[in-house]
N, C-alpha and C positions, 0 to 999 in steps of 0.2 A: 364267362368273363372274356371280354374281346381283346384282342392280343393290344391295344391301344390303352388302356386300361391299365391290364399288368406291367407294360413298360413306364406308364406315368407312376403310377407303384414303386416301382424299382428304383427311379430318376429320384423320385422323393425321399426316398428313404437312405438314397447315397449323397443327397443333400443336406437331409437332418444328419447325419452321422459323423461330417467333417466339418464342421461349425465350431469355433474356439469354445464357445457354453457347453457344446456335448464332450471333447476330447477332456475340457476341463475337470465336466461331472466323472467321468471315468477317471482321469487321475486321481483323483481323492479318493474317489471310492476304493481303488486299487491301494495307495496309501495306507486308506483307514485298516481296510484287512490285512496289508503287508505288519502294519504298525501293533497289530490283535496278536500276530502270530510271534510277534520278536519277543524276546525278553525286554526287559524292562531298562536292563544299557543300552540295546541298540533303537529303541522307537524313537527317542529324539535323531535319528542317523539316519533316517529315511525318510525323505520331503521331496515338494515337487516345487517349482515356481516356476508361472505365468508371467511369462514377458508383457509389460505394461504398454509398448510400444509396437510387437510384432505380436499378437495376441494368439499365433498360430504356432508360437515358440516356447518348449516348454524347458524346463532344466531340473532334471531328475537328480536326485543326490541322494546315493545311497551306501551305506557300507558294506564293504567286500562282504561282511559275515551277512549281511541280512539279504545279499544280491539271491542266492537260492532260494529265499522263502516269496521274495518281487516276483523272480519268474514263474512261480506255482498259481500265486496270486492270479498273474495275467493270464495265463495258460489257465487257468479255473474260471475266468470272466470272461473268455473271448465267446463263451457261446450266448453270452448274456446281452454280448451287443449287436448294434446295426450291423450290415455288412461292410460297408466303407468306414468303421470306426475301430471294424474286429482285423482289416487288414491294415489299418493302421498302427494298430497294436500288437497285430504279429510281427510287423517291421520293428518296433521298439523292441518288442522279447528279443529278437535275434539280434541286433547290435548290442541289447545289453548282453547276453548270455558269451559272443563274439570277445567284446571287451574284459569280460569275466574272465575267458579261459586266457587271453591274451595276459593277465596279468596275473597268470599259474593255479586259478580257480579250476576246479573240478567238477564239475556235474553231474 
């Protein structure tokens, strides 16, 4: 394979990967598994929303107690995605996990 090739490869696939439809399908999906592993008080307490307007804008909303099982979730999916959508995601783990300890959570 010609080194011309593997770089259109690569361009591609860090272009499928930060697209509002793909970061989207990941947040759900992370969601849905954050939401399997909660009890049954906290699944309504964990959501995402899609900005109708900046579509590249998401708004996580999660409860302190369920924040440890969000970041196992993502930490468990990153190797599941693209590579421009898994360093996306590692940016999220680490502000959320940042904000968690800032507000006297433990990890």
């Amino acid at each position: 394979m010609s080194i011309d090739l593997i770089l259109a490869k690569v361009v591609n696939e860090a272009r499928s990967g930060l697209v509002p439809d793909a970061l989207a399908f990941w947040y759900s999906l992370i969601i849905e598994r954050t939401r399997a592993l909660c009890s049954e008080e906290l699944r309504d307490k964990v959501s995402v929303e899609q900005d109708e307007i900046l579509p590249m804008k998401f708004r996580l909303n999660v409860s302190k107690r369920a924040v440890p099982l969000l970041l196992k979730v993502i930490d468990d999916a990153l190797g599941e995605m693209p590579y421009s959508t898994r360093l996306y995601f590692e940016t999220v783990y680490n502000i959320v996990a940042e904000e968690y300890r800032k507000a006297g959570g433990v990890l």
